[in-house]
N, C-alpha and C positions, 0 to 999 in steps of 0.2 A: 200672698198665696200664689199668685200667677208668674211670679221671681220664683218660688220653689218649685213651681210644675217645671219651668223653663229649663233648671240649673239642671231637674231631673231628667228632662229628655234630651237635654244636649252634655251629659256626662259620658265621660271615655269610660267611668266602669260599669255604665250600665250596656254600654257597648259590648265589653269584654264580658259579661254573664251573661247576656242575651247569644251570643255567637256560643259560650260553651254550651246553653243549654238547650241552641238549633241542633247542635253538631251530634250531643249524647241524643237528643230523640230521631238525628238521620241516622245516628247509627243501630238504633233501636228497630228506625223502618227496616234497615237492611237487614234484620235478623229477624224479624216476624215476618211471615207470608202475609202480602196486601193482598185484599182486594176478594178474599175467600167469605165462602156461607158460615152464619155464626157455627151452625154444627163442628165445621172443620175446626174451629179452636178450641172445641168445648171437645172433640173426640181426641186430638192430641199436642192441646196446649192446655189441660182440665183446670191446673193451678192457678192459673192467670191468665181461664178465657175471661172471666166474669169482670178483672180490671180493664183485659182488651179491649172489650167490647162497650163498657163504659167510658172510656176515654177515647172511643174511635181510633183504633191505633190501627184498624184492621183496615183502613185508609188513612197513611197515619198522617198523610202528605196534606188531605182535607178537611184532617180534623181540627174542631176551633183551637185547642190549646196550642197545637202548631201555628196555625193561620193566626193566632195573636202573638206572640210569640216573634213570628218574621214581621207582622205587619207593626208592634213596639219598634223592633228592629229599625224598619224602615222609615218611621218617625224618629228615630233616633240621627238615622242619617242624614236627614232632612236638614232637622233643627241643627244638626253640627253644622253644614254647610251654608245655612242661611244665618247663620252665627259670626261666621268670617266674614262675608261678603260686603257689609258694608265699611269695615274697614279699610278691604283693598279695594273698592271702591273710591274712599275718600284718600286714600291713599294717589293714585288716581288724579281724580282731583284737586288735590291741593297743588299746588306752583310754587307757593309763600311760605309764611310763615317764621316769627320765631325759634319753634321749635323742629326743626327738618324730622322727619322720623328717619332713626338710619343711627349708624354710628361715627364718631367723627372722628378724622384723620386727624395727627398729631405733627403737622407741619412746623418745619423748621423754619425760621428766616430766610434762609435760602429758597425755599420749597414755597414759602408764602408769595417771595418777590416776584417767585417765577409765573405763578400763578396768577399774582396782581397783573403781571406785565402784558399774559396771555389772556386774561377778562377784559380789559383796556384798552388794549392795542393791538394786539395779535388774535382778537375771537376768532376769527376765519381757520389760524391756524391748530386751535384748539378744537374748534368743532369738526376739521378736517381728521385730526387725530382719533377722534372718538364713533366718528362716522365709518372710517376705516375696518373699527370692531364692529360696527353693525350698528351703534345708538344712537337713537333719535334725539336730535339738540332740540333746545329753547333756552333763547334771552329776556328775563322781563325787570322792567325798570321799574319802580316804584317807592313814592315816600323817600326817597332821597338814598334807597337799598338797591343794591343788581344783585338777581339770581340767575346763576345759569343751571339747565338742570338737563341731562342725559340719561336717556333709560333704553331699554333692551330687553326681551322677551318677555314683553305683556303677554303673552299666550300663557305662559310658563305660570304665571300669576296666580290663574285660574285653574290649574293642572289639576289638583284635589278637588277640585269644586267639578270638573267635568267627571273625574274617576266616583266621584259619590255619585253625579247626576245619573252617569253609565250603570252604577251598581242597584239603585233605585229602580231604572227602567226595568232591568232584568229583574228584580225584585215583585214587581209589580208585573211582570212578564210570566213569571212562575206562578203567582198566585191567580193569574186570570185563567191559566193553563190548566192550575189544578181545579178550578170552577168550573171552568167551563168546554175542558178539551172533550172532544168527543173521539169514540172506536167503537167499531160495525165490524163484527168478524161475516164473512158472507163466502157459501159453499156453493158452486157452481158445477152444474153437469152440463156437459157438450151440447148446448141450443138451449141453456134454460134462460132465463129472463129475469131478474129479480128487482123490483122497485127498493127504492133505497129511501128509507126514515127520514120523516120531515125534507124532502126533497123532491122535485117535480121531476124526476128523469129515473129512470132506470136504466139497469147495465144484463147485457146478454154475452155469454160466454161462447166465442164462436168455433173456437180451436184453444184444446190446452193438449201441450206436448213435453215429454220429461227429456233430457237431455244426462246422459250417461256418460263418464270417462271409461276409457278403456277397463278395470278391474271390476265397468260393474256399478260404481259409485254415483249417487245422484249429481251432477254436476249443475243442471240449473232447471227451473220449472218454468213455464214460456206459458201464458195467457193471452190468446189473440182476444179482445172484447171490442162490443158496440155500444157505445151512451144511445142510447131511445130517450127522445125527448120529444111529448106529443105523437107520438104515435111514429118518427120519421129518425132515423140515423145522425145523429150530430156529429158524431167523431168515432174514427175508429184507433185502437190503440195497444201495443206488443206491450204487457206488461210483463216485465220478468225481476229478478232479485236487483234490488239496487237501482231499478228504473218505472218507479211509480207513473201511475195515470193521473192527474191534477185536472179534476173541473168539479165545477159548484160547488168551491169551497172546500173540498175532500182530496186528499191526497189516497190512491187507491196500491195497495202493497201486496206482490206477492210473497206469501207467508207459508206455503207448503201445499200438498196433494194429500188425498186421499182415497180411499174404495168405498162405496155404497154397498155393503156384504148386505144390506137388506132386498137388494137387488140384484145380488148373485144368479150366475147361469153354472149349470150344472151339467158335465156327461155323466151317466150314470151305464153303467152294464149289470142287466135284469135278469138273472138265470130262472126260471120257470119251471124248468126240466133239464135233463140231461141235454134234448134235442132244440131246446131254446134257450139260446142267450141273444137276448136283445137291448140294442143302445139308445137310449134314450136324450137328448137333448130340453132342459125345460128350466124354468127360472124360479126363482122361489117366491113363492104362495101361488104358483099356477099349478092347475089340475090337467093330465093329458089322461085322454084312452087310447090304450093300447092292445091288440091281440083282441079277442073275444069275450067282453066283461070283463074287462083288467082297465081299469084306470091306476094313476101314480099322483101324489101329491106330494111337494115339498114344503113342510112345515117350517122349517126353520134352516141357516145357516149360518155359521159362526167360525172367523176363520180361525180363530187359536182357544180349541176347545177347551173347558176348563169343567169338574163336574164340584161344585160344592159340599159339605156335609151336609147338608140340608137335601142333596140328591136335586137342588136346581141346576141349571145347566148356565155358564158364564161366558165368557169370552175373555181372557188375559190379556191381549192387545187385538191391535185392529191390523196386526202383520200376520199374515197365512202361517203360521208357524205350526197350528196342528187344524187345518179346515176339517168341518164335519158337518154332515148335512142331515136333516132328519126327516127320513121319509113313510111314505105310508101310502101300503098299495092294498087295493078290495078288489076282489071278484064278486061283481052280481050285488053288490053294497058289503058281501060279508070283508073282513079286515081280514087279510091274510100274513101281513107285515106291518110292521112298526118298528122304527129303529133309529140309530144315530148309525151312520158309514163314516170313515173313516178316511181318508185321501192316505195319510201316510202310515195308515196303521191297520190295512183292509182286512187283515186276519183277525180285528178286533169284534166278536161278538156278543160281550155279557151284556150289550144295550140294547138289545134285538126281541122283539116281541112276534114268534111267530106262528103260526095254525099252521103251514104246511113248510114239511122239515125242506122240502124240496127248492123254495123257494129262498136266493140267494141276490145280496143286490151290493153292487160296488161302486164307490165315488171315482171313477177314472180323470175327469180332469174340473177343472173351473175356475170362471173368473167372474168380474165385478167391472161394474161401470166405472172409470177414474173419476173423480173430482177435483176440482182447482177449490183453494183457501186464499180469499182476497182479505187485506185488510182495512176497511172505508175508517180513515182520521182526518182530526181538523183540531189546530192547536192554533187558537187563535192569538198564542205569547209569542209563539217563534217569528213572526217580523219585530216586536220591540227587542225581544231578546238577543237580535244582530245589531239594533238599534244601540241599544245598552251595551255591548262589546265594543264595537265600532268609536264610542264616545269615550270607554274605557282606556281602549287605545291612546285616542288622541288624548286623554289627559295624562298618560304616564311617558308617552313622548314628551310633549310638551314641559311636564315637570321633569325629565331629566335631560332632554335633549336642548329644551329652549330655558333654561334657568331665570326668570328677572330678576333684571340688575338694575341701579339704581344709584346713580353720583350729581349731588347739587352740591352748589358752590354759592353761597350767600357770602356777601360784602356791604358793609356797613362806609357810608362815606366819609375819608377821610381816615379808616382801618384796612388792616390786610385783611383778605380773605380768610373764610374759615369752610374747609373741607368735610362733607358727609357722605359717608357711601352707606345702601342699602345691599344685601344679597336675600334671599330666601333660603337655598343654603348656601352652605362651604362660605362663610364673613370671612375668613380668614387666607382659605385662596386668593377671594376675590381681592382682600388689599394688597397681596403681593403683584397681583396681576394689575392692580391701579398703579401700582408706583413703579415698574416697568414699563407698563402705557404710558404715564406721565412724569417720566422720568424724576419718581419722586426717593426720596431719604427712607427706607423700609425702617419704620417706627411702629411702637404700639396705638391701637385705638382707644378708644373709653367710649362707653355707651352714653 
């Protein structure tokens, strides 16, 4: 039983389905919106929220059939690698033997005596030859047998075995990432203060300023902040696009601005009478008096007005595209106004509720407080996942750059030598390239 599990996790075609059927459900994530409220699938994906939702596809990165799925994966890789290793290990190892593992060179008379002559009597200048190319000699004598045996890019050896090690880490670097990464989206107004989730320090927004190219165009967002930790300034830090803040753990990202329209300031101009128009300055949800029993209140502002059939009142984006403010003025408590104003539409009055025809009220200007959008993360994959790159490297260098190679020369006393060469790849370059090196008869080998 434990032969069938083994044969099944260290198989190349279990390899090859597991990769097609990562690949059909990343490409699955990338068509379905992650990370959404079940409503959002169930309001326009109706057919196939109810499998969505059931298979967690709406995180599809964390859901178990994925996460087992790469984690079979990465047992698979495992067991393939820990599968080789003891052979090129004993490979390695051995010096001796009867049986050289390798293939052997079909030496001439000629080619055998040269050889004899150069194990015998001339090692010095055999090993000088072979050292030349880079490989590491040894002579050992034994039971009445001499071997000699030269090798070359042991790193090379191990090349697949470090590219699975590097692909594992990152394997294991993704899955820690989708468990366990964390993101803090966090909205800051000029002096505010906001303690940050599971963390002993909080961050204050001291200065955020917008950066414009000449046409207009937002060109960068700039966040001056201060870490507070225990009540005293730790660090201060410019964060702007592509130069995050890093402490306790958190990488801090500017992510964009915004307006606080619930916080809106308002000019308004109050006609009364013919003989009165007056400007008013005041913010929304504040009450002023003005003139003699004339107070003003703004109810509401919304900068891109929208009116529903339903006759509720919406807002289309959070860009001032149609601002409209709704205000409401009494004399003596009576309501003599009620209305939505208009900034760019001031002739606009079928929203207007009024008791005295007299009275006339205009949006002239406004604005909102800016806010800064920070974004608090922490991926605790991305150190192994450089780690797992880095390793990846070195194994695909290594296997194309440092190839091991491998030539023993066993002789029996009293017989000519007999010639074996290993390569891992290109066997076939590689004897051309031996019998150049050693000036040998370019003949076939036999395994």
């Amino acid at each position: 039983m434990l032969t069938g599990v083994w044969y099944f996790l260290t198989s190349i075609r279990l390899a090859i389905v597991l990769l097609i059927l990562i690949i059909l459900l990343s490409i699955a994530g990338s068509l379905i919106p992650q990370e959404q409220e079940p409503e959002f699938y169930q309001k326009y994906l109706p057919k196939i929220s109810g499998l969505i939702l059931f298979l967690e596809f709406h995180h599809l990165y964390r859901s178990p059939l994925f996460l087992s799925l790469v984690f079979l994966f990465l047992l698979n890789l495992l067991f393939c690698s820990l599968k080789q290793l003891p052979a090129k290990f004993r490979r390695l190892k051995t010096t001796t033997g009867d049986h050289p593992p390798g293939r052997m060179y079909k030496l001439s008379t000629e080619d055998s005596l040269k050889i004899d002559k150069w194990l015998n009597r001339e090692i010095l200048s055999l090993e000088s030859v072979l050292r030349k190319k880079g490989f590491r000699t040894k002579t050992i004598e034994e039971s009445g047998q001499k071997f000699f045996l030269a090798r070359k890019g042991i790193p090379g050896l191990f090349g697949p075995e470090l590219v699975h090690l590097g692909l594992i880490i990152i394997i294991m670097a993704g899955l820690i990432s989708a468990l366990f990464s964390q993101r803090i989206t966090l909205a800051f107004l000029e002096g505010q203060t906001e303690e940050i989730p599971g963390k002993n320090f909080a961050l204050r927004l001291d200065r955020f300023t917008t950066e414009y190219y000449p046409d207009g165009q937002v060109k960068s967002w700039i966040s001056e902040v201060s870490v507070i930790e225990n009540g005293q300034v730790k660090l201060q830090k410019t964060i702007r696009v592509n130069h995050p803040l890093k402490f306790g753990g958190l990488s801090f990202f500017q992510m964009g601005y915004g307006q606080d329209w619930d916080r809106a300031s308002v000019e308004l101009q109050v006609k009364l009478s013919e003989e009165k128009n007056i400007k008013i300055d005041i913010r929304t949800g504040e009450s002023l008096t003005f003139e003699e029993g004339y107070r003003i209140r703004i109810l509401s502002f919304v900068p891109d007005f929208q009116l529903e059939a339903s006759g509720r009142v919406e807002t289309r984006s959070t860009e001032p595209l149609n601002p409209a403010a709704l205000v409401e003025i009494t004399h003596h408590s009576e309501q003599v106004f009620l209305g939505w104003v208009f900034a760019r539409q001031p002739e606009r009055k079928d929203l207007h509720k009024r008791t005295r025809a007299e009275v006339e009220v205009r949006l002239v200007n406004f604005s909102a407080p800016t806010f800064s959008v920070l974004e608090a993360s922490s991926d605790p994959g991305t150190g192994p996942v450089r780690a797992g790159c880095i390793l990846m490297l070195l194994g695909l260098l290594t296997s194309f750059y440092l190839p091991f190679r491998e030539i023993r020369i066993k002789q029996q006393a009293g017989s000519l030598p007999e010639l074996y060469f290993y390569s891992r790849k290109q066997a076939e370059s590689f004897q051309e390239e031996l019998a150049v090196l050693l000036g040998l008869n370019k003949k076939t080998s036999k395994g």
